[in-house]
N, CA, C and O atoms as a MOPAC input file, in Angstrom:
PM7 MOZYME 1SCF
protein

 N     -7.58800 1  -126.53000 1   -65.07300 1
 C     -8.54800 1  -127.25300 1   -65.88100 1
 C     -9.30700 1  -128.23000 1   -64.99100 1
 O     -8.68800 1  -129.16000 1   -64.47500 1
 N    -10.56100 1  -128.07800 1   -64.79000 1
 C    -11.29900 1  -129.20900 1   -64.05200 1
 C    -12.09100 1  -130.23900 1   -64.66300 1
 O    -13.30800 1  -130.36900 1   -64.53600 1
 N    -11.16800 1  -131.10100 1   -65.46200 1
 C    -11.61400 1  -132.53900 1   -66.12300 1
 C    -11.47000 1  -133.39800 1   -65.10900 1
 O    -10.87800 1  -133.53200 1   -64.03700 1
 N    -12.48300 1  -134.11900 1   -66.07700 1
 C    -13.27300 1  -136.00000 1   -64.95200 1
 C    -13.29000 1  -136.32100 1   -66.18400 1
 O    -13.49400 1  -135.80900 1   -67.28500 1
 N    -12.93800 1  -137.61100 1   -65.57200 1
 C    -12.97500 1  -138.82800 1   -66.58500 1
 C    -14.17600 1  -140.03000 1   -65.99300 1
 O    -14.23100 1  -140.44600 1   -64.83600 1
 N    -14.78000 1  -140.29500 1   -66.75300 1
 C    -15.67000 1  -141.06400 1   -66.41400 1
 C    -15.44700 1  -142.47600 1   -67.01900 1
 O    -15.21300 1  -142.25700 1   -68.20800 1
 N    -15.41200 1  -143.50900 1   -66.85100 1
 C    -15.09200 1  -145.01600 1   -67.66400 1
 C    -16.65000 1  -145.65400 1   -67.52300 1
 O    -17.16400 1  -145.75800 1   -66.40900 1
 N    -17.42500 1  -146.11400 1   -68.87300 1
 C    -18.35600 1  -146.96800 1   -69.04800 1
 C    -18.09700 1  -148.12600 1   -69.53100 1
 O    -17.58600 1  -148.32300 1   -70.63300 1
 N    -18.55400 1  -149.27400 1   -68.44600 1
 C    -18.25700 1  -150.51800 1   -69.63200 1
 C    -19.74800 1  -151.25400 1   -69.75100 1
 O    -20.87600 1  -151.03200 1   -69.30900 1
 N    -19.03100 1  -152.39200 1   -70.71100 1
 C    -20.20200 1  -153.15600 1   -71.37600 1
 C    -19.55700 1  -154.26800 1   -71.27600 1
 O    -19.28400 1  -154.52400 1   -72.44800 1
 N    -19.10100 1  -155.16800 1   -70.57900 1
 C    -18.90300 1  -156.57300 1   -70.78800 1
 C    -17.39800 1  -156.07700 1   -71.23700 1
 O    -16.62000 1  -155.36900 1   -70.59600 1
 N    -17.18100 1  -156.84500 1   -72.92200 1
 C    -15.84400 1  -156.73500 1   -73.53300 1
 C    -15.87300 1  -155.50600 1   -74.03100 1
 O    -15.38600 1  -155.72000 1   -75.14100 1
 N    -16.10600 1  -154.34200 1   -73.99200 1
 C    -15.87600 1  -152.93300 1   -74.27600 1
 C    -16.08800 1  -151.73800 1   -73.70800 1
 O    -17.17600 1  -151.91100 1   -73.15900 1
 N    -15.76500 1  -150.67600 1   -73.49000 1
 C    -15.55500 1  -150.00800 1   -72.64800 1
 C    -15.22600 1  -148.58900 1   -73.18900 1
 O    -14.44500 1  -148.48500 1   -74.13400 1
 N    -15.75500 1  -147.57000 1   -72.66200 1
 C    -15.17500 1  -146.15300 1   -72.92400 1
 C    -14.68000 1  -144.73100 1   -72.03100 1
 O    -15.71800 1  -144.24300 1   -71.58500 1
 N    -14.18700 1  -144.38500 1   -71.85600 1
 C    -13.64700 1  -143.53600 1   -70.57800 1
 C    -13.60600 1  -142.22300 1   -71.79400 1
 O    -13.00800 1  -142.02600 1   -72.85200 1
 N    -14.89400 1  -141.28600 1   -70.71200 1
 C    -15.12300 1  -139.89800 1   -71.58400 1
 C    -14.95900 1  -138.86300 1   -70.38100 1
 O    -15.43500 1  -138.84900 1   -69.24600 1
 N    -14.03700 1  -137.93800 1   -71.11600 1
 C    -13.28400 1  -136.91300 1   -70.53300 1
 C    -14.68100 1  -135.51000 1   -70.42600 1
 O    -15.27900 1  -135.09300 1   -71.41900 1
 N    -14.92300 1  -135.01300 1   -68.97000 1
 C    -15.62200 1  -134.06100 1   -68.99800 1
 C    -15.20700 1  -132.69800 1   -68.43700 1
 O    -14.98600 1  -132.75500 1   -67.22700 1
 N    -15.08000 1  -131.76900 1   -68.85700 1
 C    -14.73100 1  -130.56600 1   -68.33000 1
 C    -16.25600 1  -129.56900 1   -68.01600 1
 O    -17.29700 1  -129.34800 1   -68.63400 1
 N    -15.56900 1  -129.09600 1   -66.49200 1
 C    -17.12100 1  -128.33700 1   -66.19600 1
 C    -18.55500 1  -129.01800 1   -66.96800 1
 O    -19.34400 1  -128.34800 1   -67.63500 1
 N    -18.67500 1  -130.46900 1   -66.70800 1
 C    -19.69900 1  -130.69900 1   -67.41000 1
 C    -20.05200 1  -131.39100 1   -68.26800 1
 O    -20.86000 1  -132.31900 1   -68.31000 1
 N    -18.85800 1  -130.50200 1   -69.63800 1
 C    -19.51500 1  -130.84400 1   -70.87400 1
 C    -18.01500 1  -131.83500 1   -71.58600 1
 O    -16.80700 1  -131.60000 1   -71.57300 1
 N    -18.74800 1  -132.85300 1   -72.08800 1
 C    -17.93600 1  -133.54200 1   -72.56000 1
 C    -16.72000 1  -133.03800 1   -73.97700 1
 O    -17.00600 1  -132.26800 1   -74.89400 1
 N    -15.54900 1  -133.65100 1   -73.79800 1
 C    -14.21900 1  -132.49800 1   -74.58700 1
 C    -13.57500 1  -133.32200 1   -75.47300 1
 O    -13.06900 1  -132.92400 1   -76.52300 1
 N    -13.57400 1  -135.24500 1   -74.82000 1
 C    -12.94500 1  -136.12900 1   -75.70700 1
 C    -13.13900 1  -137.20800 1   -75.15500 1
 O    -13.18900 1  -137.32300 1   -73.93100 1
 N    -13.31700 1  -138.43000 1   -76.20200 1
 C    -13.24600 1  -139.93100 1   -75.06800 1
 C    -11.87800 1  -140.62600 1   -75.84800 1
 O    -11.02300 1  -140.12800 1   -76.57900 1
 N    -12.09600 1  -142.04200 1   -75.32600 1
 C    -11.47500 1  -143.14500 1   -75.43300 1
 C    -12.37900 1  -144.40000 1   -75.86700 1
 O    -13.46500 1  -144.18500 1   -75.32800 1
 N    -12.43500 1  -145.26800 1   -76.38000 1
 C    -12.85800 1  -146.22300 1   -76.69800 1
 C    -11.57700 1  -147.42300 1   -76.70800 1
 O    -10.38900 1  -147.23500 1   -76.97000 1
 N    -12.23700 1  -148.65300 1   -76.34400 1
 C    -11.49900 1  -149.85800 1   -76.20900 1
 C    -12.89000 1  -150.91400 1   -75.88200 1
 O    -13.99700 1  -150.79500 1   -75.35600 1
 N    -11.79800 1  -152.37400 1   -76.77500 1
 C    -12.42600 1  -153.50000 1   -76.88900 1
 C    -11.18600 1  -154.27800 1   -76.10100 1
 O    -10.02000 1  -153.88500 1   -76.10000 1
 N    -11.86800 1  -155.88900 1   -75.19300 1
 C    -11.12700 1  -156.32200 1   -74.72500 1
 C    -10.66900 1  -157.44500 1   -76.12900 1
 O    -11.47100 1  -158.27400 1   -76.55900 1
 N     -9.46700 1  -157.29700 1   -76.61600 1
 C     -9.21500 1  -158.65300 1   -77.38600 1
 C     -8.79800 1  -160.24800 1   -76.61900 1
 O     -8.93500 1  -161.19200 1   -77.39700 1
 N     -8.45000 1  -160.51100 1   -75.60100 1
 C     -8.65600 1  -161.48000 1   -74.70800 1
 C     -8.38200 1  -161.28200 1   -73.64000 1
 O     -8.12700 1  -160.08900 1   -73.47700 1
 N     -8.26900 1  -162.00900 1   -72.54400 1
 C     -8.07300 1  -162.05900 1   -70.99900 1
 C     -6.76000 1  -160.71200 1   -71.08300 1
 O     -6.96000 1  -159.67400 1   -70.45100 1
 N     -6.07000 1  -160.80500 1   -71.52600 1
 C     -4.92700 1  -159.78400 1   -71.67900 1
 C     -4.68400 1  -159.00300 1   -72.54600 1
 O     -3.46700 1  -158.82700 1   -72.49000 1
 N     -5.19100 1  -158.28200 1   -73.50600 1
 C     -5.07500 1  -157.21600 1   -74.04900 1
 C     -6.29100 1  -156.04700 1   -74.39900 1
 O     -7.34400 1  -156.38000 1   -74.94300 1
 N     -6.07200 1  -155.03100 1   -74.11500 1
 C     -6.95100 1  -154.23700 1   -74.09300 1
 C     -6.34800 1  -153.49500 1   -75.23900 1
 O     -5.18800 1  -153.08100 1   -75.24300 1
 N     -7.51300 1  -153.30200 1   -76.55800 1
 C     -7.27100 1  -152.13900 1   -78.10700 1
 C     -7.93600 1  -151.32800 1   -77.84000 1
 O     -9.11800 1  -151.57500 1   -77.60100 1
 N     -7.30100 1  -149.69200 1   -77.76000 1
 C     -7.78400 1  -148.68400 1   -78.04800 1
 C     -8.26200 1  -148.62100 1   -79.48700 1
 O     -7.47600 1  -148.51300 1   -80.42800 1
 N     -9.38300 1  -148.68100 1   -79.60300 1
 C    -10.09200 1  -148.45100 1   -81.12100 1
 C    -10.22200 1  -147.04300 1   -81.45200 1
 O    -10.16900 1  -146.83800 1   -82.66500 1
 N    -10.36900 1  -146.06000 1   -80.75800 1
 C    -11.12900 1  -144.78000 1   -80.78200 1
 C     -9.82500 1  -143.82100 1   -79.92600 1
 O     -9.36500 1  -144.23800 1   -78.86300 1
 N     -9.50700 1  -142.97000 1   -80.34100 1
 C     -9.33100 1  -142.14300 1   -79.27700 1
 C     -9.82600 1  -140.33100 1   -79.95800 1
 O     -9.14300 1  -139.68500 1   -80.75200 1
 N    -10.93700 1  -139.96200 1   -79.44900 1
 C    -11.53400 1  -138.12700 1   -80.32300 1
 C    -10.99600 1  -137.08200 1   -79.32900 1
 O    -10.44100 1  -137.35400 1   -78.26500 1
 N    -11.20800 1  -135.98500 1   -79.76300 1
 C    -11.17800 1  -134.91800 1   -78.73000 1
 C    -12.30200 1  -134.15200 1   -79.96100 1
 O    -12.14200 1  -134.31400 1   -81.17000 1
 N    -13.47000 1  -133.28200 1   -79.33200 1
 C    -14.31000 1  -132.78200 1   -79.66200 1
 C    -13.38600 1  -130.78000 1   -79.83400 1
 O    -12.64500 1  -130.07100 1   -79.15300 1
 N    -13.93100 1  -130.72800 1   -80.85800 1
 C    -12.86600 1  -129.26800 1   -81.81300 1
 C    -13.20700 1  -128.71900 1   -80.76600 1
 O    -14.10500 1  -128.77100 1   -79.92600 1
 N    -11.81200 1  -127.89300 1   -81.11200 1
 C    -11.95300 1  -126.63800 1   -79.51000 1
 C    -11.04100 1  -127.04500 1   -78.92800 1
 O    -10.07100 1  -126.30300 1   -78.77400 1
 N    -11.03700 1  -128.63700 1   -78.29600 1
 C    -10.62500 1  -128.59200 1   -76.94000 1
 C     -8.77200 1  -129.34000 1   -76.99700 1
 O     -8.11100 1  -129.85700 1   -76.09700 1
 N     -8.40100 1  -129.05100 1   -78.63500 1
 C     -6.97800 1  -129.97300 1   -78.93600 1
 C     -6.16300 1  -129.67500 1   -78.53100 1
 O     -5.23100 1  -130.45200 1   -78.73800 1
 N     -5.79500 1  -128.36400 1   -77.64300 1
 C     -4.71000 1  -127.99500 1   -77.09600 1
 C     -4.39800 1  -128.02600 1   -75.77500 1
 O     -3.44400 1  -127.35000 1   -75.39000 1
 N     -5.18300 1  -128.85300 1   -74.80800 1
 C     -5.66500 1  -128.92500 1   -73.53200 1
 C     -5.08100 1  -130.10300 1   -72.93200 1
 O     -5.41100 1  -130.33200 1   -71.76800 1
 N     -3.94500 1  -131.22200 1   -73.73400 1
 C     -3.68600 1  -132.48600 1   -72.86000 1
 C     -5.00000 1  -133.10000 1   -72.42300 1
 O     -5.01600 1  -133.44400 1   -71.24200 1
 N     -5.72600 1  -133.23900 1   -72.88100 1
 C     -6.98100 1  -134.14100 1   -72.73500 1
 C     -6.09400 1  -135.19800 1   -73.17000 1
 O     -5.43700 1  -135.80400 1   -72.32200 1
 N     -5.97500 1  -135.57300 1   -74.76400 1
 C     -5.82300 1  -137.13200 1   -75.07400 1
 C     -4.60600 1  -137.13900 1   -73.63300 1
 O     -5.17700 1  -137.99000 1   -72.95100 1
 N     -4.01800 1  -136.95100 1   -73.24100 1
 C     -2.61000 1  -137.45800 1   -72.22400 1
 C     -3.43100 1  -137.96900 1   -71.22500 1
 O     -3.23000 1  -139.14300 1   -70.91400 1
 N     -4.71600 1  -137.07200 1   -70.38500 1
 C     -5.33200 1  -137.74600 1   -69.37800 1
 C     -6.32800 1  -138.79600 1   -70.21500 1
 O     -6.30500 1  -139.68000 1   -69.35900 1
 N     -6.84200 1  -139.12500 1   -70.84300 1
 C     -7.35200 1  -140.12100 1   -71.41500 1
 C     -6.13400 1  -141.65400 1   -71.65100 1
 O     -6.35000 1  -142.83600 1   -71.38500 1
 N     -5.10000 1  -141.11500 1   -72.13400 1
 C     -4.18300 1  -142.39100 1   -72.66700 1
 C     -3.73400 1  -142.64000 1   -70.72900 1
 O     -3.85700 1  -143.70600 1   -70.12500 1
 N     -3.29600 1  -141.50500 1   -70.21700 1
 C     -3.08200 1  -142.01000 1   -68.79400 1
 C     -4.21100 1  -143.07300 1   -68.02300 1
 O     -4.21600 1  -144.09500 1   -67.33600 1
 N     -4.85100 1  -142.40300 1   -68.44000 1
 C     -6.35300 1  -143.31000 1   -67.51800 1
 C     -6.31800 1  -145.01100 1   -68.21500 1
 O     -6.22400 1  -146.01800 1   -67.51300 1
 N     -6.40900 1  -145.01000 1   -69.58100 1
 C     -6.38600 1  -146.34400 1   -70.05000 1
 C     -5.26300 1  -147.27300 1   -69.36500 1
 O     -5.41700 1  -148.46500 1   -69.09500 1
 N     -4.15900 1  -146.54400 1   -69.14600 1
 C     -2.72400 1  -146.99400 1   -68.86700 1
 C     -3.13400 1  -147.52300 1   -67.71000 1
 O     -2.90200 1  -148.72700 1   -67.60600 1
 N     -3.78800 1  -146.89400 1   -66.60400 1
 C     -3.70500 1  -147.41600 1   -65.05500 1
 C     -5.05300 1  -148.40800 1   -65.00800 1
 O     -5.32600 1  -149.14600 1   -64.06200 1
 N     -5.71700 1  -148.28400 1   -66.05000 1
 C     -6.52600 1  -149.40600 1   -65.78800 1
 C     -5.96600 1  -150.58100 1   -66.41000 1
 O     -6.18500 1  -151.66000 1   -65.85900 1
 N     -5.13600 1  -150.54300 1   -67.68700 1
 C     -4.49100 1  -151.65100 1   -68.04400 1
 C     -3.22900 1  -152.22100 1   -66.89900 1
 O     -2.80300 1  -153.37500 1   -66.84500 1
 N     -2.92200 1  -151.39300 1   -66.28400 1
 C     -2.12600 1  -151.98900 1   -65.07100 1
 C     -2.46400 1  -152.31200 1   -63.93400 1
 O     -1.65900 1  -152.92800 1   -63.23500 1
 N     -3.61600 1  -152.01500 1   -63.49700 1
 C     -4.22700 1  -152.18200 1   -62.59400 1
 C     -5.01000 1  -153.33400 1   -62.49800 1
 O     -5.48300 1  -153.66600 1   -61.41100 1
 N     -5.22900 1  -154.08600 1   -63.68500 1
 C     -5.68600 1  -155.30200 1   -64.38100 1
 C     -4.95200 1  -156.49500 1   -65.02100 1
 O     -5.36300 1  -157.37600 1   -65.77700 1
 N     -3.77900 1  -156.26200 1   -64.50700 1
 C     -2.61600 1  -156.89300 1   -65.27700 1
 C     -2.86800 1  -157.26000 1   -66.79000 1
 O     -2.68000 1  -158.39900 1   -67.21700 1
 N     -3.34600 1  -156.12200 1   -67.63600 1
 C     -3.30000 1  -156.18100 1   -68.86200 1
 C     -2.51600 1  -155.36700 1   -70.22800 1
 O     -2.18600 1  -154.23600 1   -69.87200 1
 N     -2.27200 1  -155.55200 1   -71.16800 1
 C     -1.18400 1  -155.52200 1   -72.05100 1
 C     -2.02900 1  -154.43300 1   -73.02500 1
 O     -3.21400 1  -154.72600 1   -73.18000 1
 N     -1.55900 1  -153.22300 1   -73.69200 1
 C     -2.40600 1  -152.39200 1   -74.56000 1
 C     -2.04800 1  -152.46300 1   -75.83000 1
 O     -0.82300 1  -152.51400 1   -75.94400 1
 N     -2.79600 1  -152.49400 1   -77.13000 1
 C     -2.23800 1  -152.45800 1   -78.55200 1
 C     -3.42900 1  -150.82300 1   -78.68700 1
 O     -4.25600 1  -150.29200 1   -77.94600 1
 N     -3.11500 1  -150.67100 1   -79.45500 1
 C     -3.76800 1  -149.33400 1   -80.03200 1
 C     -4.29900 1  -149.84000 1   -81.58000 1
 O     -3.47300 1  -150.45400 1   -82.25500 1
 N     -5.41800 1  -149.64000 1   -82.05700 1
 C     -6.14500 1  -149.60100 1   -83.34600 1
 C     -6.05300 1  -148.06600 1   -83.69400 1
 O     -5.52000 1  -147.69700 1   -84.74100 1
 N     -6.61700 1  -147.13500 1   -82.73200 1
 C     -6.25600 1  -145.92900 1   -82.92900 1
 C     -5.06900 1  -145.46500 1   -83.28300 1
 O     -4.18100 1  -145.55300 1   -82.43400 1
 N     -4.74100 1  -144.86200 1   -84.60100 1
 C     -3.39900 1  -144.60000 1   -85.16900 1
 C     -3.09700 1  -143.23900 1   -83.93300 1
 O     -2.20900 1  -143.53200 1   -83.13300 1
 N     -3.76000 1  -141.79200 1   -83.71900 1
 C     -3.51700 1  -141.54200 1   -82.87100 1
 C     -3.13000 1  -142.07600 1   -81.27900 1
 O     -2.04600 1  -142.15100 1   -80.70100 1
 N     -4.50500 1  -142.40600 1   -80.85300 1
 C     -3.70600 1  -143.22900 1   -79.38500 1
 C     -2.66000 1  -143.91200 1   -79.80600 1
 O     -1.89500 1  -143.75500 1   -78.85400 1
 N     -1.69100 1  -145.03100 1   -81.12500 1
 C     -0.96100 1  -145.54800 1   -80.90300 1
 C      0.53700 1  -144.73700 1   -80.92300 1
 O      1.62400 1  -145.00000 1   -80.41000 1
 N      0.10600 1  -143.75500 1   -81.66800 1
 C      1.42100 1  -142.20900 1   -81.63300 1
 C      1.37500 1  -142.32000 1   -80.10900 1
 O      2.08300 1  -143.17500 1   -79.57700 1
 N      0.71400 1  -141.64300 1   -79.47100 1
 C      0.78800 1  -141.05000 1   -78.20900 1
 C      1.46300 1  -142.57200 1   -77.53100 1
 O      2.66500 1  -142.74300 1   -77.73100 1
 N      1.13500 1  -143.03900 1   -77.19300 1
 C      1.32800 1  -144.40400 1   -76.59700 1
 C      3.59300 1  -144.54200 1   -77.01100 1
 O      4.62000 1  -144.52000 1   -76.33300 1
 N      3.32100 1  -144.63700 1   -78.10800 1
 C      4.74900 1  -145.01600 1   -78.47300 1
 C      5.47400 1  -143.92600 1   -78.24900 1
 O      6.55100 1  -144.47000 1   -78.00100 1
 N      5.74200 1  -142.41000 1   -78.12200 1
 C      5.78500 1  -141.69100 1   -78.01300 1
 C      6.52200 1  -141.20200 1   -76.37900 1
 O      7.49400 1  -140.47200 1   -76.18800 1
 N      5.67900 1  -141.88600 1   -75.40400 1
 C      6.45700 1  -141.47400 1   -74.20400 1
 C      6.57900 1  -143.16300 1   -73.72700 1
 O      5.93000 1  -144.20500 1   -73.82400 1
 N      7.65900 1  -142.74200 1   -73.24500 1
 C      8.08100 1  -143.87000 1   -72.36900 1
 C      7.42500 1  -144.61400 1   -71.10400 1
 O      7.57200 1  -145.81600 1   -70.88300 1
 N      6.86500 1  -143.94900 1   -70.50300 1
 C      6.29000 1  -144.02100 1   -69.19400 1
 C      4.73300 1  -145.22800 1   -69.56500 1
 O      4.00400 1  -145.66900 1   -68.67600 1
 N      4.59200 1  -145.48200 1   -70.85400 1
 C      3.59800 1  -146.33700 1   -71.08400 1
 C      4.08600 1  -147.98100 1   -71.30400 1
 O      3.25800 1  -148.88100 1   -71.16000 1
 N      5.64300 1  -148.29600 1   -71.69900 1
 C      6.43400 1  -149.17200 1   -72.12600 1
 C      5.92000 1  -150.12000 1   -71.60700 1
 O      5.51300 1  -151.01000 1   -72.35300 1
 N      5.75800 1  -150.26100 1   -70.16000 1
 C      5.14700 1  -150.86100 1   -69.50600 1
 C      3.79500 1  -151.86200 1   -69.49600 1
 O      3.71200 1  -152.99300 1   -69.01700 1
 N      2.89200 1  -151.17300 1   -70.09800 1
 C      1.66300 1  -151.46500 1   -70.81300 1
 C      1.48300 1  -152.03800 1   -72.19600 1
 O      0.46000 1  -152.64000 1   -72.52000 1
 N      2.52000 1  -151.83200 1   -73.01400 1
 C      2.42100 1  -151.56100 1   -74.37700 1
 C      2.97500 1  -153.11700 1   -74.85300 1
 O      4.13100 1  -153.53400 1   -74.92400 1
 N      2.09300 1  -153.58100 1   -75.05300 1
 C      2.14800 1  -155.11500 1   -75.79200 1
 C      3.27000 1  -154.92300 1   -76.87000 1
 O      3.40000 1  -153.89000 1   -77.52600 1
 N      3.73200 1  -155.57000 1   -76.93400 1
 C      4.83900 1  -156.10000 1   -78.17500 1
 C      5.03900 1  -155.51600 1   -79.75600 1
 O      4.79200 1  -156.23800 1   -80.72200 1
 N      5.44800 1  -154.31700 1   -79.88000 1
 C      5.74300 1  -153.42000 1   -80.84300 1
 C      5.39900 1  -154.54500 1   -82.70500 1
 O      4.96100 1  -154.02300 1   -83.73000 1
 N      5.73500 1  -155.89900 1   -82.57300 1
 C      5.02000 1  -156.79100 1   -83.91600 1
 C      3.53800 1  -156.14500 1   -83.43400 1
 O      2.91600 1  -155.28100 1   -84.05300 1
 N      3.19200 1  -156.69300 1   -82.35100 1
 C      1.55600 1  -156.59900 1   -82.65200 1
 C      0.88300 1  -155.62000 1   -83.19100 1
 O      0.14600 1  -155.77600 1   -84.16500 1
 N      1.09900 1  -154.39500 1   -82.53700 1
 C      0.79700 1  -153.36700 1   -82.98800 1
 C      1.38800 1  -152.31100 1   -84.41800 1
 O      1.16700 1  -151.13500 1   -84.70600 1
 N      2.22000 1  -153.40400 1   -85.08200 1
 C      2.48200 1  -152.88700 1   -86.32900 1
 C      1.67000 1  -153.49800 1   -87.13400 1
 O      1.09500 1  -152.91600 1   -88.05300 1
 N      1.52200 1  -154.89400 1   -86.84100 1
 C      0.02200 1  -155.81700 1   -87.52900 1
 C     -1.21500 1  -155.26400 1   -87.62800 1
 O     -2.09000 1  -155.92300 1   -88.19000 1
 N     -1.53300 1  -153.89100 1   -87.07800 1
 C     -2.85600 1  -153.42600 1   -86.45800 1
 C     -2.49700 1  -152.02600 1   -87.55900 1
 O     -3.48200 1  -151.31100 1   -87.74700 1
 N     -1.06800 1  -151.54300 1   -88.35600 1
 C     -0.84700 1  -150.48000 1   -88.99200 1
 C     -1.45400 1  -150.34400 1   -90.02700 1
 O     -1.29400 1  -149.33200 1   -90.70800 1

């Protein structure tokens, strides 16, 4: 599979859209809620492409920029927040299990 991820920001928001050969397959969306937490608001995959581990390289990508930033992730996205809680390897990132039930 030859996906790119591309990340656009705007100040406090930001979106990282997944492209295969081209054509775009799924993004990510996120707002910064302060100096330290970054909410996935959005997470799509465009029909067709749901069986491909796209959302995994999308939630991965958010992950290393939230660590790479020393910042903390809540999910608004009920999907991204499945995926997120789901594997372990994000624990790391994943702000404080109250917060993100406040966001349910």
């Amino acid at each position: 599979m030859n996906l790119e991820i591309v990340l656009y920001t705007d100040h406090k928001q930001g979106k990282l859209v997944a492209f295969q050969n081209d054509k775009k397959v799924g993004y990510l969306t996120y707002a910064m809620k302060n100096c330290s937490i970054v909410n996935i608001t959005d997470l799509t995959l465009i029909k067709g492409y749901e069986q491909q581990n796209i959302e995994k390289e999308l939630i991965d990508s958010i992950a290393e920029l939230a660590r790479n930033n020393r910042k903390q992730i809540i999910a608004e996205s009920k999907f991204a927040k499945l995926l997120l809680e789901m594997d372990k390897s994000y624990q790391d990132v994943l702000n404080p299990k109250e917060i993100n039930q406040v966001l349910a």
